[in-house]
Backbone of each chain as nested JSON, in Angstrom:
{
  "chains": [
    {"id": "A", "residues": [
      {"number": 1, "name": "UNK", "atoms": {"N": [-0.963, 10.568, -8.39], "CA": [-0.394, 9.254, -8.652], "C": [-0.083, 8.582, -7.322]}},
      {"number": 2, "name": "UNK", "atoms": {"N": [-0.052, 7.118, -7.427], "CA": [-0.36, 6.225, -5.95], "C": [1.076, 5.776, -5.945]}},
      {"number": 3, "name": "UNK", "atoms": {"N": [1.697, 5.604, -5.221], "CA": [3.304, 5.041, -5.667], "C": [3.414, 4.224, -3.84]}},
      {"number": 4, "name": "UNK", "atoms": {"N": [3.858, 2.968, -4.405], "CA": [4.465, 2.423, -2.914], "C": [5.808, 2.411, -2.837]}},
      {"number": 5, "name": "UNK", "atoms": {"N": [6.916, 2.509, -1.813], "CA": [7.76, 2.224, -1.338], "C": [8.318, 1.076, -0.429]}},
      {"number": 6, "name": "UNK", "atoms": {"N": [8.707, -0.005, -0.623], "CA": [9.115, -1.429, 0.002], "C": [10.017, -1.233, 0.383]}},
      {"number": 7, "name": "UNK", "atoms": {"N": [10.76, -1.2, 1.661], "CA": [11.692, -1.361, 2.262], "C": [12.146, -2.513, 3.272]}},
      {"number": 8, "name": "UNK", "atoms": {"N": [13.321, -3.319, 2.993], "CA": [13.371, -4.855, 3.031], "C": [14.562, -5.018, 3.932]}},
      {"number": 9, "name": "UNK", "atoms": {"N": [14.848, -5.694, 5.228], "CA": [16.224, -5.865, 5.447], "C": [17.057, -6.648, 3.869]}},
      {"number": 10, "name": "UNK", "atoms": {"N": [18.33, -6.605, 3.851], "CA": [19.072, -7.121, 2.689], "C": [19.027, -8.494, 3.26]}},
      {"number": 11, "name": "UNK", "atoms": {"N": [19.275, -9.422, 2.372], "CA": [19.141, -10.625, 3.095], "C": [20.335, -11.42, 3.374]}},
      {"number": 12, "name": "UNK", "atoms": {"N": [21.686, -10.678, 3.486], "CA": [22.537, -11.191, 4.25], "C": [22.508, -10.416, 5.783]}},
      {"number": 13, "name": "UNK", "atoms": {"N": [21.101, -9.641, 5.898], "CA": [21.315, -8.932, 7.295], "C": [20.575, -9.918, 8.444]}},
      {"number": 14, "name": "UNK", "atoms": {"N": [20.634, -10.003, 9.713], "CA": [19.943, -10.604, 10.6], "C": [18.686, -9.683, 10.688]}},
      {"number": 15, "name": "UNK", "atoms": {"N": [17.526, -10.75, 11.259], "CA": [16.45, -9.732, 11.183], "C": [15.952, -10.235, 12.62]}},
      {"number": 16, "name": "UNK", "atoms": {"N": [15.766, -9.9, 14.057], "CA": [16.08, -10.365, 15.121], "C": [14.433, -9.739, 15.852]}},
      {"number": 17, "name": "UNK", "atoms": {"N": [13.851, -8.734, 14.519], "CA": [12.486, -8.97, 14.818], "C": [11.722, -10.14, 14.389]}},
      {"number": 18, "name": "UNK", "atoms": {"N": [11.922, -10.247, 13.152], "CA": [11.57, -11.483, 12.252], "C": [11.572, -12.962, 13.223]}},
      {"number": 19, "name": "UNK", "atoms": {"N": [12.531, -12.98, 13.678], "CA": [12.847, -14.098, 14.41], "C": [12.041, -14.159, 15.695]}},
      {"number": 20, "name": "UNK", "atoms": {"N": [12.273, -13.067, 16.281], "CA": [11.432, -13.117, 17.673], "C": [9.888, -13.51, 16.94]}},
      {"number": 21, "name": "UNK", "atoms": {"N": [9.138, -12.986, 16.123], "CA": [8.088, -13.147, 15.782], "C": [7.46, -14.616, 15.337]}},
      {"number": 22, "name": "UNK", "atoms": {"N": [8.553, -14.941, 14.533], "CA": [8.511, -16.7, 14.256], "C": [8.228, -17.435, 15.196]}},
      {"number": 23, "name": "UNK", "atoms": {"N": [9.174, -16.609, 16.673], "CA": [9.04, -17.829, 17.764], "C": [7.894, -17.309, 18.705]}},
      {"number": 24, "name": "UNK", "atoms": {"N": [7.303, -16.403, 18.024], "CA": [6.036, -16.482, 18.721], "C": [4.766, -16.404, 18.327]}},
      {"number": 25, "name": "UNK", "atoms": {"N": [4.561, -16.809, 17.22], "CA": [3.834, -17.83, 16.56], "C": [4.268, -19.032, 16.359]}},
      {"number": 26, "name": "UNK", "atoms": {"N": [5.433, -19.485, 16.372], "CA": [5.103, -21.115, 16.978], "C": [4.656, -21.311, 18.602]}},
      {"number": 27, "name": "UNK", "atoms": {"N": [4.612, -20.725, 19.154], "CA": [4.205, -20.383, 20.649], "C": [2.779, -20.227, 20.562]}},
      {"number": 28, "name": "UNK", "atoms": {"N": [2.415, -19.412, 19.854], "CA": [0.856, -19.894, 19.773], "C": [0.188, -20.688, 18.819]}},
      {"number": 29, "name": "UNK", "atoms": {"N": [1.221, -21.523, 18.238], "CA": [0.272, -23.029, 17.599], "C": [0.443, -23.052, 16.275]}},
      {"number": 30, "name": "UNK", "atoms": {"N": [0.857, -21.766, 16.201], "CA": [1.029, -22.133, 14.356], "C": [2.317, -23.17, 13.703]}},
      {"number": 31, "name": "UNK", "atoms": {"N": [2.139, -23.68, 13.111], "CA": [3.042, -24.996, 12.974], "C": [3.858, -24.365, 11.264]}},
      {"number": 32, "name": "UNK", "atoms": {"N": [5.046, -24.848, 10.842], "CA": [5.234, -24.728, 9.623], "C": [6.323, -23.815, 9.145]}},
      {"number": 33, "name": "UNK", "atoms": {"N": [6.343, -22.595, 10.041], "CA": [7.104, -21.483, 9.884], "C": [8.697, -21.426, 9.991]}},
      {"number": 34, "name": "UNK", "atoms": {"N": [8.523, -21.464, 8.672], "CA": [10.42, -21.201, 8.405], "C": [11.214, -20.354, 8.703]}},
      {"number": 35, "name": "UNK", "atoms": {"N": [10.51, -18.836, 7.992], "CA": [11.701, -18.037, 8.502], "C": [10.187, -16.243, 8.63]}},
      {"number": 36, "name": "UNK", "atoms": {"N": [10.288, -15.39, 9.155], "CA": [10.009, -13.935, 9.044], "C": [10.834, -13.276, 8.952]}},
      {"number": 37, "name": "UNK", "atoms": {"N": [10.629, -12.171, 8.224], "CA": [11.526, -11.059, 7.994], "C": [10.187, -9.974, 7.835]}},
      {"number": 38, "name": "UNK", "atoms": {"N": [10.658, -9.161, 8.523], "CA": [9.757, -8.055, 8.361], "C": [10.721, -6.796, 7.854]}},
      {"number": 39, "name": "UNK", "atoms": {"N": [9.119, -5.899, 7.299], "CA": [9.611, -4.836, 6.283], "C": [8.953, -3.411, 6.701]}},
      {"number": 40, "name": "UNK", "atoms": {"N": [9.291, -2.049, 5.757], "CA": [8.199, -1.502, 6.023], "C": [7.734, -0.937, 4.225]}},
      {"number": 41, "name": "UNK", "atoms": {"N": [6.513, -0.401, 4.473], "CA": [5.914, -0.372, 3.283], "C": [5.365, 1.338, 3.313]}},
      {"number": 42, "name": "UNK", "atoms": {"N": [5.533, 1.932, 2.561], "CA": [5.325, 3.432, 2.235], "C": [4.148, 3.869, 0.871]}},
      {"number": 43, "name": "UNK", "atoms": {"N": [2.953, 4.097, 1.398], "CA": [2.051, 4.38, 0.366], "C": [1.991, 6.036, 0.267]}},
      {"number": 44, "name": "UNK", "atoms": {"N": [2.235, 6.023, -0.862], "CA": [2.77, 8.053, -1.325], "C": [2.189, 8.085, -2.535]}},
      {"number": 45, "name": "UNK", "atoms": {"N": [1.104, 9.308, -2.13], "CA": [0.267, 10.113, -3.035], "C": [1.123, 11.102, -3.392]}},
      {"number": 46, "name": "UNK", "atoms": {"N": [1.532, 10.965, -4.626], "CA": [2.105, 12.062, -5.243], "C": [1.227, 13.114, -6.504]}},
      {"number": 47, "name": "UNK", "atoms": {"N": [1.22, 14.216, -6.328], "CA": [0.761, 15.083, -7.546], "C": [1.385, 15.321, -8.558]}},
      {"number": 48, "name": "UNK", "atoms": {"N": [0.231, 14.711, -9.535], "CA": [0.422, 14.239, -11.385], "C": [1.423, 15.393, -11.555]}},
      {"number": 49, "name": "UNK", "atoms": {"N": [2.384, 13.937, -12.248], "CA": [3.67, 14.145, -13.069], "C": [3.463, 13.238, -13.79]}},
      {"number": 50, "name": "UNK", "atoms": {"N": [5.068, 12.899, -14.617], "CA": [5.165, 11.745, -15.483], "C": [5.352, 10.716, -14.771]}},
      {"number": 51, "name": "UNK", "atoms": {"N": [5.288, 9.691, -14.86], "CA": [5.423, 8.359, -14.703], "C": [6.981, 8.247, -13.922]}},
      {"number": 52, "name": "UNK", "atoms": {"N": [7.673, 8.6, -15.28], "CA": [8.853, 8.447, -15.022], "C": [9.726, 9.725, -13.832]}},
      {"number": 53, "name": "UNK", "atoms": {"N": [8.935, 10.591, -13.978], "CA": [9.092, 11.896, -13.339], "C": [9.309, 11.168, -11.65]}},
      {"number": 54, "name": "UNK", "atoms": {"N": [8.178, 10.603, -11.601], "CA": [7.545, 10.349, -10.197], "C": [8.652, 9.325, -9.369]}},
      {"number": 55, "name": "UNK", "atoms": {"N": [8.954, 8.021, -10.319], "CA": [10.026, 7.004, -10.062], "C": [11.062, 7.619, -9.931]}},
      {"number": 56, "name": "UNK", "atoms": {"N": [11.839, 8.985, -10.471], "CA": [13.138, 9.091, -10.309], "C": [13.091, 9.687, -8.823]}},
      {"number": 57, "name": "UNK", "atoms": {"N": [12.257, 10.603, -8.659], "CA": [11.83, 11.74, -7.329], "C": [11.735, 10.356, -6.293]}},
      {"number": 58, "name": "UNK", "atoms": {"N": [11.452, 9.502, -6.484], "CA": [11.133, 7.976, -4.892], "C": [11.918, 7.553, -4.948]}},
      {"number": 59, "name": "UNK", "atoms": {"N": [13.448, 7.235, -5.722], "CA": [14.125, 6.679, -5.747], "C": [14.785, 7.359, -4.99]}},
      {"number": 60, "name": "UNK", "atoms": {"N": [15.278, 9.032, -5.242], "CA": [15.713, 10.07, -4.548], "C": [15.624, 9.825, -3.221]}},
      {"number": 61, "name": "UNK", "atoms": {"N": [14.173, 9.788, -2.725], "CA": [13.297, 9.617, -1.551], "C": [14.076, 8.835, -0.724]}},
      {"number": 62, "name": "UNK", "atoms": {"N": [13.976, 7.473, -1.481], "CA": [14.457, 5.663, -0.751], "C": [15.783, 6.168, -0.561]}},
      {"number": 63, "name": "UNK", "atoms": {"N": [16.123, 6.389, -1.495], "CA": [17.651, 6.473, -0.932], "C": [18.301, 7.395, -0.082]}},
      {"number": 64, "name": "UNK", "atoms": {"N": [17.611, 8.781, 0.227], "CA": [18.588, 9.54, 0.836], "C": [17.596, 9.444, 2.673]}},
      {"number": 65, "name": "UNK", "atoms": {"N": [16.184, 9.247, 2.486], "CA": [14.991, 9.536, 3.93], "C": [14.742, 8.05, 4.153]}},
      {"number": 66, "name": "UNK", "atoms": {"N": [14.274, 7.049, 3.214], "CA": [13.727, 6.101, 3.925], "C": [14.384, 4.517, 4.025]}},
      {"number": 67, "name": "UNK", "atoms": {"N": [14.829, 4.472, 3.25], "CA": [16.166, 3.653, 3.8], "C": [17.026, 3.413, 3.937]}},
      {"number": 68, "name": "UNK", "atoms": {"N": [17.791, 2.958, 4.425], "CA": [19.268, 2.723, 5.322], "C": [20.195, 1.946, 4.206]}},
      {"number": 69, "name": "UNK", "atoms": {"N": [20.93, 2.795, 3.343], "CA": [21.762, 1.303, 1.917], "C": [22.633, 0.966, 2.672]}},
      {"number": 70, "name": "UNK", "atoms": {"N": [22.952, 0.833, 3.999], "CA": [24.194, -0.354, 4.456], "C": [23.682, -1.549, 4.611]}},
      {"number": 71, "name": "UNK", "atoms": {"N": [22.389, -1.679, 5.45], "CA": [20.895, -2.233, 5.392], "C": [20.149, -3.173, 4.931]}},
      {"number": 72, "name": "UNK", "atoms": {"N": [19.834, -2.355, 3.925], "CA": [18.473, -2.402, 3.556], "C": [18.466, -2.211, 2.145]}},
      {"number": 73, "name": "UNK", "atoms": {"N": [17.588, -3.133, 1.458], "CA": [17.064, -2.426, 0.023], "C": [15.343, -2.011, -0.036]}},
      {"number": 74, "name": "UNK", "atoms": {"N": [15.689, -1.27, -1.717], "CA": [14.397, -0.399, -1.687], "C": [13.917, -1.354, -2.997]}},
      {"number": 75, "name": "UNK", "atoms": {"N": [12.426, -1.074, -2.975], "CA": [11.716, -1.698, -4.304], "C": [10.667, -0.514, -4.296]}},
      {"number": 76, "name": "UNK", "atoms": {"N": [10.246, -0.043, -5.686], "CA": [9.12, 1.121, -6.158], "C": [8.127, 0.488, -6.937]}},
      {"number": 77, "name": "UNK", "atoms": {"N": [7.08, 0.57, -7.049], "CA": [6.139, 0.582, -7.648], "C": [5.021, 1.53, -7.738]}},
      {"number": 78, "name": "UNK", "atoms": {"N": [4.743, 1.392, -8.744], "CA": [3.532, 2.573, -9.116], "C": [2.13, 2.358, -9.432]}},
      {"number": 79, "name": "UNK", "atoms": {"N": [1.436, 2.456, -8.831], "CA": [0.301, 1.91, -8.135], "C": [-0.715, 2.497, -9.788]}},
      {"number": 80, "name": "UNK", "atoms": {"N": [-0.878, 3.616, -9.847], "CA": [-2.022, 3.846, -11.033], "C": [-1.331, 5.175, -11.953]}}
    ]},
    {"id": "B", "residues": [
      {"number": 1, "name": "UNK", "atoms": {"N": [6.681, -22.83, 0.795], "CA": [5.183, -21.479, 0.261], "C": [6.114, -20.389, 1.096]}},
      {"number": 2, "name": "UNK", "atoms": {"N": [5.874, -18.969, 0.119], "CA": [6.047, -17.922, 0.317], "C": [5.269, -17.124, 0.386]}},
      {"number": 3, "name": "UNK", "atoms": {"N": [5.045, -16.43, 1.905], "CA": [3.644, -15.086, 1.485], "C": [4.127, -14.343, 2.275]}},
      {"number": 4, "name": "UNK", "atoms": {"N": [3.123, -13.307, 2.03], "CA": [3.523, -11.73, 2.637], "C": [2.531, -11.116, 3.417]}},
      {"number": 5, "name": "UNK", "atoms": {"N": [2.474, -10.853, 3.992], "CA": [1.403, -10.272, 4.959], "C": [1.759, -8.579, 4.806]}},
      {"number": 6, "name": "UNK", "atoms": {"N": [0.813, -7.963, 4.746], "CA": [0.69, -6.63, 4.605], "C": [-0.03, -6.125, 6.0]}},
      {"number": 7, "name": "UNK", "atoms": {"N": [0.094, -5.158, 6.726], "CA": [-0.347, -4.571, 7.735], "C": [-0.389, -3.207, 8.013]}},
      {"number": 8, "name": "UNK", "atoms": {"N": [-1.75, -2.818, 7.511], "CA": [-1.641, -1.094, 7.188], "C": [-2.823, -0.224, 8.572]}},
      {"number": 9, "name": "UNK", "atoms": {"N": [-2.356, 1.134, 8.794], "CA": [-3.057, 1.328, 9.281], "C": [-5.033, 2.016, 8.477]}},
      {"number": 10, "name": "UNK", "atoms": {"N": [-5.79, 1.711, 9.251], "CA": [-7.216, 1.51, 8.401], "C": [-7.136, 3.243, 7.97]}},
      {"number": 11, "name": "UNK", "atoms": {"N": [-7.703, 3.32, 7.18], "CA": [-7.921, 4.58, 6.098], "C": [-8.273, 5.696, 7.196]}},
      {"number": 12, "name": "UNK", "atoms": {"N": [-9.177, 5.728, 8.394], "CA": [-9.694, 6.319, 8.913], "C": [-8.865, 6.772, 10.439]}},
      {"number": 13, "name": "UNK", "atoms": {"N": [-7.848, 5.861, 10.313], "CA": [-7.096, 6.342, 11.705], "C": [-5.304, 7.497, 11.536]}},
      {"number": 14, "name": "UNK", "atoms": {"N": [-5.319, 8.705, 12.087], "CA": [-4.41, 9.589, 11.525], "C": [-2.993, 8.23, 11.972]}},
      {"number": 15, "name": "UNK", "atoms": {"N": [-2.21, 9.406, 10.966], "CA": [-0.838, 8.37, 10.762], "C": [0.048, 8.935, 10.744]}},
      {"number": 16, "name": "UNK", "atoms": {"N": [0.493, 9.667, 12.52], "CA": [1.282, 10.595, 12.534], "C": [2.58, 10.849, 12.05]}},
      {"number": 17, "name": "UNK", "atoms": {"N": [3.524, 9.179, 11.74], "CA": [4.661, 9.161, 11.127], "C": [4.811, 9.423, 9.926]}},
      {"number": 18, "name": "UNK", "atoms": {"N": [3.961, 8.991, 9.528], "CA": [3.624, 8.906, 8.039], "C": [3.603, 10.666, 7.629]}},
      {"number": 19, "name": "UNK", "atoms": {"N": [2.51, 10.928, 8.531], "CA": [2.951, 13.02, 8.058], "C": [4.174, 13.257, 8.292]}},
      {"number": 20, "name": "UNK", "atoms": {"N": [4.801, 12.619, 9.393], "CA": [6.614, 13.213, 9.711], "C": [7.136, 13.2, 8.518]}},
      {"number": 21, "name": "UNK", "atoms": {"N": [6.972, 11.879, 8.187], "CA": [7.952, 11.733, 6.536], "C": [7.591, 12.465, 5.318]}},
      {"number": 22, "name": "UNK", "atoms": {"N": [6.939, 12.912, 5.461], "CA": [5.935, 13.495, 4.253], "C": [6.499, 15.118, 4.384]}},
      {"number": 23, "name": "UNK", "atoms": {"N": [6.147, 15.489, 5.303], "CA": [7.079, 16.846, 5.752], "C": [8.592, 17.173, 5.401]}},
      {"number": 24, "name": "UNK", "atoms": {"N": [9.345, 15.824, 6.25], "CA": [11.115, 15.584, 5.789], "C": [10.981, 15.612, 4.52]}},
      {"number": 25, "name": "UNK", "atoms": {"N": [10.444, 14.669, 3.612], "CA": [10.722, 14.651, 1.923], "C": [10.08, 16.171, 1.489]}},
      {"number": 26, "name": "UNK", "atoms": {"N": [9.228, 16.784, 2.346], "CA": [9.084, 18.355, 1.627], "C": [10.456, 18.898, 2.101]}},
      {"number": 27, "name": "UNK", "atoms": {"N": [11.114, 18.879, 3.307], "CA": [12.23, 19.898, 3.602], "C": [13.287, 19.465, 2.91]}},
      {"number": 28, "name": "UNK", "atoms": {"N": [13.253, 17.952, 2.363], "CA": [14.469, 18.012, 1.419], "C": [14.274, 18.12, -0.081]}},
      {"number": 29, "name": "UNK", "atoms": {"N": [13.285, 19.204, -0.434], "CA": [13.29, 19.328, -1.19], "C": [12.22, 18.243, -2.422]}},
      {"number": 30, "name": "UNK", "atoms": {"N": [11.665, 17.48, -1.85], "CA": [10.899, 16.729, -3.151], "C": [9.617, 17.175, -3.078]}},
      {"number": 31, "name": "UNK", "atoms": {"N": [8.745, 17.829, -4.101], "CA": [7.861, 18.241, -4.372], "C": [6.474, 17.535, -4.759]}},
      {"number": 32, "name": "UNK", "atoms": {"N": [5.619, 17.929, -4.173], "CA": [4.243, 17.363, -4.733], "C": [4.116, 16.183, -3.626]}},
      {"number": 33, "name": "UNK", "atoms": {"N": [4.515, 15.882, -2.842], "CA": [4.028, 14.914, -2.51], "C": [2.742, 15.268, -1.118]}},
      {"number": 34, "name": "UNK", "atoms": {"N": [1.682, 14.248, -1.697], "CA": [0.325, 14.67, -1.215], "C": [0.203, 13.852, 0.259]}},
      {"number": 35, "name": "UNK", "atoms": {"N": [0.409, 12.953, 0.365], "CA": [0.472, 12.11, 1.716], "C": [1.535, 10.456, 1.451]}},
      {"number": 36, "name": "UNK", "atoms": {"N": [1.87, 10.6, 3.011], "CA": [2.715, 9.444, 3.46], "C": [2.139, 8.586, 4.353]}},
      {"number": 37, "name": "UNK", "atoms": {"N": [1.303, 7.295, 4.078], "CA": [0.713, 6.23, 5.031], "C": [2.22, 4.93, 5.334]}},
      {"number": 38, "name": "UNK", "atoms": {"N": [2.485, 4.717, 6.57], "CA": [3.471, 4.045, 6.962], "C": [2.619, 2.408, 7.413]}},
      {"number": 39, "name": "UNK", "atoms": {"N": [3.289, 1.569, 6.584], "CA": [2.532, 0.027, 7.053], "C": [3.759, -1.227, 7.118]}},
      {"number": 40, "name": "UNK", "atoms": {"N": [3.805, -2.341, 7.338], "CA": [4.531, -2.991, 7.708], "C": [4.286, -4.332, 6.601]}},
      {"number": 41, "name": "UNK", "atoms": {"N": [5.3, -5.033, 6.657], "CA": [5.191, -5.888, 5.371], "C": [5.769, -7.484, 6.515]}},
      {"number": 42, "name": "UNK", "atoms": {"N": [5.39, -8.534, 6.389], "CA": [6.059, -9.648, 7.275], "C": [6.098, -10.427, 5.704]}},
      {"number": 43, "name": "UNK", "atoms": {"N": [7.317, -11.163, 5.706], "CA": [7.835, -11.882, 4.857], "C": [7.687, -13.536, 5.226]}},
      {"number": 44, "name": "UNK", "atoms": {"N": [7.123, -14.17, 5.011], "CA": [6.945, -15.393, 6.228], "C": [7.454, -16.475, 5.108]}},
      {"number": 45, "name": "UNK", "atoms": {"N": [7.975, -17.578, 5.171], "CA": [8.133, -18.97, 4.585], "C": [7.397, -19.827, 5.435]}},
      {"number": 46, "name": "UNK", "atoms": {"N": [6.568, -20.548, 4.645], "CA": [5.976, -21.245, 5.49], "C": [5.692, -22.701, 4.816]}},
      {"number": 47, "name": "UNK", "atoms": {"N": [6.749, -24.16, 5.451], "CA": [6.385, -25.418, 5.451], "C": [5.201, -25.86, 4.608]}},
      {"number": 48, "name": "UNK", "atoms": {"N": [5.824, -26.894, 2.984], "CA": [4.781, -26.908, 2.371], "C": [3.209, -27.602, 2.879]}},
      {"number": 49, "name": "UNK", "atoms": {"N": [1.797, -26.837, 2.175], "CA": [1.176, -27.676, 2.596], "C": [0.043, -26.311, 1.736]}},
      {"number": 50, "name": "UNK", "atoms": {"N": [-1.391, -27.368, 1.665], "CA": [-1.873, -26.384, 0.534], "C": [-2.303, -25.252, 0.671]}},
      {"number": 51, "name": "UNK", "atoms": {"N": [-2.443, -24.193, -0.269], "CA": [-2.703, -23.034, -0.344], "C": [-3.087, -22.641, 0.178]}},
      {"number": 52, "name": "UNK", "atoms": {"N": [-4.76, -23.827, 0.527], "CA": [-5.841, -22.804, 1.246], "C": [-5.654, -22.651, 2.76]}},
      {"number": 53, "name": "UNK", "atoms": {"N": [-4.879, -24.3, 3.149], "CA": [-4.048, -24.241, 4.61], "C": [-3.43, -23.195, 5.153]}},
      {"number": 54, "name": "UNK", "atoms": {"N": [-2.557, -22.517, 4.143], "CA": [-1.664, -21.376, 4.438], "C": [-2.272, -20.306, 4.425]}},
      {"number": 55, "name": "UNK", "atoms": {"N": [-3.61, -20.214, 3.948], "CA": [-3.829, -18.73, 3.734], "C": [-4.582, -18.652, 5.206]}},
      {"number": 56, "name": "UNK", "atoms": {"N": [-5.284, -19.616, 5.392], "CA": [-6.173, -19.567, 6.577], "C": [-5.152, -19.331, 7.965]}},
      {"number": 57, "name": "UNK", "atoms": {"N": [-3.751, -20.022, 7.979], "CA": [-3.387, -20.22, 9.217], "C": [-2.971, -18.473, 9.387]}},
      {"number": 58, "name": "UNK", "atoms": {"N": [-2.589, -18.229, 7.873], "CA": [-1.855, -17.115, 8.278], "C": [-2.918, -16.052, 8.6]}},
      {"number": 59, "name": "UNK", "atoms": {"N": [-4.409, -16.355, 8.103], "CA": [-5.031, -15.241, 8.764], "C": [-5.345, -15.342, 10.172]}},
      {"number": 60, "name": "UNK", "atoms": {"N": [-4.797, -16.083, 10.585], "CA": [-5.041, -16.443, 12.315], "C": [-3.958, -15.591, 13.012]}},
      {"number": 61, "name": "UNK", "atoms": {"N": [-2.982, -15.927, 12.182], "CA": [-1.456, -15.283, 12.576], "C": [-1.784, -13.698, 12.518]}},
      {"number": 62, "name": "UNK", "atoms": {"N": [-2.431, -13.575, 11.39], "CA": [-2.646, -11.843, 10.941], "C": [-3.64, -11.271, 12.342]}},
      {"number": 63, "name": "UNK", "atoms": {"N": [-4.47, -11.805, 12.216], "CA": [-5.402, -11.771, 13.317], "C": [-4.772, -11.585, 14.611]}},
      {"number": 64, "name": "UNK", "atoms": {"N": [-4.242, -12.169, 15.155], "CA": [-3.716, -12.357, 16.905], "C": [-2.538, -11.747, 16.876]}},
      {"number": 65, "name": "UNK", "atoms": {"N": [-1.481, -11.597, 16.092], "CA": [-0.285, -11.466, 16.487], "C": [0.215, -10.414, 15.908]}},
      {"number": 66, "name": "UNK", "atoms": {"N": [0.017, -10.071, 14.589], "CA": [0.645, -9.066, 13.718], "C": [-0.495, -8.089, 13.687]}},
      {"number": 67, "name": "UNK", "atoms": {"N": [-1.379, -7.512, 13.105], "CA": [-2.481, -6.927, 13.562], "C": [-2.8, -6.214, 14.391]}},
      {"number": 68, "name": "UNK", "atoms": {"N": [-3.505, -5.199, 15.031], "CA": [-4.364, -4.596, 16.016], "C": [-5.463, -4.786, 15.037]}},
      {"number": 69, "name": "UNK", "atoms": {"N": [-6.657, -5.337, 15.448], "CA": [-7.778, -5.267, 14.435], "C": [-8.51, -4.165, 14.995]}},
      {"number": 70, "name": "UNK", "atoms": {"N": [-8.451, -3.101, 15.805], "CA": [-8.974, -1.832, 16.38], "C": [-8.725, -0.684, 15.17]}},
      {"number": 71, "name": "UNK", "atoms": {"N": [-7.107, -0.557, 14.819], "CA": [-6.5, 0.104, 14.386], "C": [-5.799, 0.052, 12.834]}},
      {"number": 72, "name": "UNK", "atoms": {"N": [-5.837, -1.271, 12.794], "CA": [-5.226, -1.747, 11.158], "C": [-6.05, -2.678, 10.771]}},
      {"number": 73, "name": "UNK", "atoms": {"N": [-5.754, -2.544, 9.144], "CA": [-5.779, -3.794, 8.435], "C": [-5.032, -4.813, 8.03]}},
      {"number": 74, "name": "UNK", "atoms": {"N": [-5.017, -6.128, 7.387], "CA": [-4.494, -6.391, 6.681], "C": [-4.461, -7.509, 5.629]}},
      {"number": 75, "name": "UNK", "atoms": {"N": [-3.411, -7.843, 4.71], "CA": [-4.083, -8.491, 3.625], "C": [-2.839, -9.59, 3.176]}},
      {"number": 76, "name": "UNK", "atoms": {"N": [-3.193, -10.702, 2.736], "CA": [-2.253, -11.637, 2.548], "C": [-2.127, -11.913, 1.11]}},
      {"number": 77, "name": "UNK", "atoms": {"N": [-0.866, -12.325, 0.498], "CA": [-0.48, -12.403, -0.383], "C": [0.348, -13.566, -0.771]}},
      {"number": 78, "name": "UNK", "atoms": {"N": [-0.205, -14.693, -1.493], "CA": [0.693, -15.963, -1.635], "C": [1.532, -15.709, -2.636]}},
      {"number": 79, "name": "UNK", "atoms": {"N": [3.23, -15.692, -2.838], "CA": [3.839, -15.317, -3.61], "C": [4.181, -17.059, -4.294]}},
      {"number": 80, "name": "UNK", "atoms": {"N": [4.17, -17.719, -4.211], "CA": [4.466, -18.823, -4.823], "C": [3.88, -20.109, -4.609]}}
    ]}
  ]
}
């Protein structure tokens, strides 16, 4: 089973990569840009379980290895 | 307009963090899991103007700035 992991600054957090990045793509010409926030994204091959089996075990995951809950939030999805 | 830029590394290049984590979630105990690919997500708002405007600028953006096109891919996503 294909399962992603989204990991997001919260959005009362500053994101001071996001920002640097904005201002440098308006630096090279791109016009328009409101705001970036960058993330990271976790693609995990897991071996067949249940569905539900799989979501509780990533939630486990997000919360205790891959992201930070003072932070950050997590989003799961399950790919196939 | 809201989109997302996805930035993964290409199928064919190892992804040494990605095994780190994959290892940690074995030592703490979560089972089955077959592999960990680590990719980056940019959250961008971007000044209305049409679709196809945005998709193009941002593949310029994807291209030059966010990107290694040696080493990654990546793929855009208009959320609204």
């Amino acid at each position: 089973m294909r399962a992603t992991i989204f990991v997001r600054l919260k959005r009362d957090v500053l994101d001071p990569e996001g920002d640097a990045i904005a201002e440098a793509l308006a630096r090279t010409g791109a016009s328009g840009i409101e705001s970036v926030r960058v993330g990271k994204v976790f693609e995990i091959e897991v071996a067949g379980r249940t569905r539900q089996g799989v979501v509780r075990e990533l939630e486990k995951m997000a919360q205790e290895l891959l992201a930070n809950p003072v932070t950050e939030d997590f989003e799961i999805r399950i790919d196939d």
